[in-house]
Each structure stands twice: as structure tokens, then as C-alpha cells.
Phi, psi and omega in degrees: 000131174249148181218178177228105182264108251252142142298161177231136164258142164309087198253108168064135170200120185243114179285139191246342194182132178282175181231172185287004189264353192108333190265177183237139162327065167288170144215172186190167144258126153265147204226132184283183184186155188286325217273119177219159171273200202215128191220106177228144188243146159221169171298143177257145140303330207255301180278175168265333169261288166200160154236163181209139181215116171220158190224163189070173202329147187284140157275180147309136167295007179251128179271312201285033145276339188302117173296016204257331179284323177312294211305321171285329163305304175314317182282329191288332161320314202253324183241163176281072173273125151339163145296120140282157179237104161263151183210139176230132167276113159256139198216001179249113185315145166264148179053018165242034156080028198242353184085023185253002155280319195291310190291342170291320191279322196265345194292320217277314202292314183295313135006302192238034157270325186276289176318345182233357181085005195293321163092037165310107180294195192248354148319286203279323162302296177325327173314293175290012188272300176314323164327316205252342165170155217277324203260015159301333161321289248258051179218040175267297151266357179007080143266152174285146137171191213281174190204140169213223189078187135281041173086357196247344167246085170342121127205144203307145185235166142254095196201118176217145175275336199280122180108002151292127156282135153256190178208109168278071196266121181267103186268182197260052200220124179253091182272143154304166124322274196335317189286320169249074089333326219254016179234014128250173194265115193268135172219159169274138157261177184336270200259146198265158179286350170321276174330333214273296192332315196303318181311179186278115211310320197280358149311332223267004035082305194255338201240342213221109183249178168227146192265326189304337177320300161331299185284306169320306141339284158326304186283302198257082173300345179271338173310262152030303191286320172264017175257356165275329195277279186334318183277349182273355164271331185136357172338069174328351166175141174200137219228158162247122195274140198055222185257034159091161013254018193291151189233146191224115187239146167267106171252133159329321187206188177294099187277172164266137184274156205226150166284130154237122184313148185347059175255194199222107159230149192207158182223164163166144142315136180289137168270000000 
């Protein structure tokens, strides 16, 4: 079975409260995006457990730190699976805030819920996804939508993007979560981003923040330099999506692209 397991941007994220558990209160919009890896599972002849193979970008040399082996662990704890044969492309950048472990990981679950017949709701994969990491749900149905919670509590938006270009810039500067979590400050904001959205894309500039910036910025200035630059292209909004470091602009049409110095950049309509 093949699949393309899809990246994500953030359109606004306000951290809002640590919680007693350690983790923090948010909100966001998730938004699907084009740039994706390549992903295939089949029943193995050959092994007693999994084989695993990638190509494109390098992993870890331990495949079960790799989320895409939680996932299969996760299922396997629980259903009567076979050995498997994996093979993976990789191509949605580590440490930019885009989600491509998590969409590997919720791809791998649907995969082998379809591929073996296990009759999985679509309920109970969101469960079991969160198990494996808090922005893993929301590529179960990858879809838009609002997220609070620790990013794990869903609700349905009526929000499209589509027929807007993006422009996706990745630098060679790789942030953790922890770290940055562990360099802002969580508030509420004014106005909830439920509210902030509803307004006219070209509002949102004024309205619709990402809180990890402030602190991120401090630390990396060229994130910082190349969320400027997108609007000096002509951007109508542009954001660092999750906790960085990928930086992302919304255009009206298609801009002429400017060099970003040894960045990783890919464009494309939005759906």
C-alpha cells in the first residue's frame, strides 16, 4: 500500500497556559499542505518482524525511535498484525515545525488498519495517534481545523485556502519542541484565533500570531529575516509555522521567488 503522507502549517498558534501536567493549553488552525513524504507498507515473505528502508533525507540509525515503528508497535500491542515490509521516502524537512513524523506516523496507522482489515474507527485511530504524539490526530482525517487542548481536541472549520499560493522556507537551523516551549512565555490572547480567522486574509497581519516567534527570533534572526522577506515579496501573510524553523507566506498568485541562502524552499497551490 502506498501512501503520501502530507505536511502541515500552523496559521496562528497561541500558547495559552502550561498545565499541571507539564504540557500546554493552545490553540491553532491546522492546515494540510502539498510538500509530502512517500510511504509504503506491504505483508513481508521474508522477515519475522518489520524491515524498514529510506531514502531522501537521513534518519536516525535506531528505526524504533522513528514514529512511524511507534505506530506499528502501538497497533501491534493491541491487533493480530504480520510482518511487515516498509519503505519510506523522505522528504518534509525535521525541526520545521510541519509535522512530517507525526503524518508518518497517523499514514502508518491508516495503512495497516485498511491494509489488514482491523475495522479501526476513525475515532479510535485519533486516540491511538495521541499516544504517539500530540500533533499526530489531526492527519487521521487532514483536514482543516481548529485545535485546542494540547493540540489534540478537534473542531470542524469551514476554512479553505484554496487557489492561494504558498512559498515554504526552511533554513539549516533546526529547533526542538522542548526548547522552544522552554523559551516562552504562555498568555492568553485578546481575541481567540476561532474569531481572528473569520476576518479577510489580509487582516490577519495584525491579528493572528504565532507565540513561539518572539523567543525564536531572539534566538535565530534569520527565521526572523526570512519572514520579512516573504512580505517584501508581496506575501498577504506570512507565519513561522509550529515552533519553527520553517517560515511560510500566503500569496495571491504565484511571486517571483528571491534566493534564500542555503534554505530548503518549495512552493505550490493550496487546496
Amino acid at each position: 500500500m502506498l501512501t503520501h503522507p502530507n505536511a502541515k502549517i500552523n496559521i496562528g498558534l497561541n500558547i495559552i497556559e502550561k498545565r499541571p501536567d507539564g504540557y500546554h493549553n493552545l490553540e491553532t488552525v491546522f492546515y494540510p499542505i502539498g510538500l509530502c513524504d512517500v510511504l509504503e507498507v506491504e505483508a513481508s515473505k521474508t522477515c519475522t518482524d518489520y524491515s524498514f528502508s529510506c531514502a531522501g533525507i537521513e534518519l536516525g540509525n535506531n528505526p524504533e525511535d522513528n514514529l512511524i515503528i511507534k505506530a506499528y508497535r502501538c497497533l501491534q500491542s493491541e491487533y493480530d498484525i504480520p510482518p511487515i515490509d516498509i519503505s519510506l521516502i523522505k522528504q518534509i524537512p525535521f525541526g520545521a515545525g510541519l509535522g512530517g513524523g507525526s503524518a508518518d506516523a497517523a499514514f502508518m496507522l491508516k495503512s495497516l488498519n485498511e491494509l489488514f482489515d482491523l475495522n479501526i474507527s476513525t475515532r479510535k485511530l485519533e486516540k491511538l495517534a495521541a499516544e504517539i504524539g500530540a500533533d499526530c490526530p489531526v492527519f487521521i482525517k487532514n483536514k482543516p481545523v481548529y485545535a485546542s487542548g494540547i493540540g489534540n481536541e478537534f473542531q470542524s472549520i469551514k476554512f479553505s485556502l484554496k487557489g492561494y499560493f504558498l512559498v515554504l522556507v526552511k533554513p539549516e537551523i533546526h529547533i526542538s519542541t522542548p526548547e522552544a516551549y522552554a523559551m516562552l512565555k504562555p498568555e492568553k490572547p485578546e481575541i481567540s484565533l476561532i474569531d481572528a480567522i473569520k476576518n479577510p486574509i489580509s487582516e490577519w497581519k495584525t491579528l493572528i500570531k504565532n507565540d513561539f516567534e518572539k523567543s525564536v527570533f531572539e534566538k535565530y534572526p534569520l527565521i526572523e529575516t526570512i519572514k520579512n522577506k516573504l512580505y517584501d515579496m508581496g506575501a498577504v501573510y506570512a507565519s513561522m509555522s509550529g515552533s519553527g524553523s520553517a517560515v511560510y507566506g500566503i500569496f495571491k498568485e504565484e511571486p517571483d521567488l528571491v534566493d534564500f541562502d542555503n534554505c530548503f524552499v518549495t512552493g505550490g497551490i493550496l487546496n
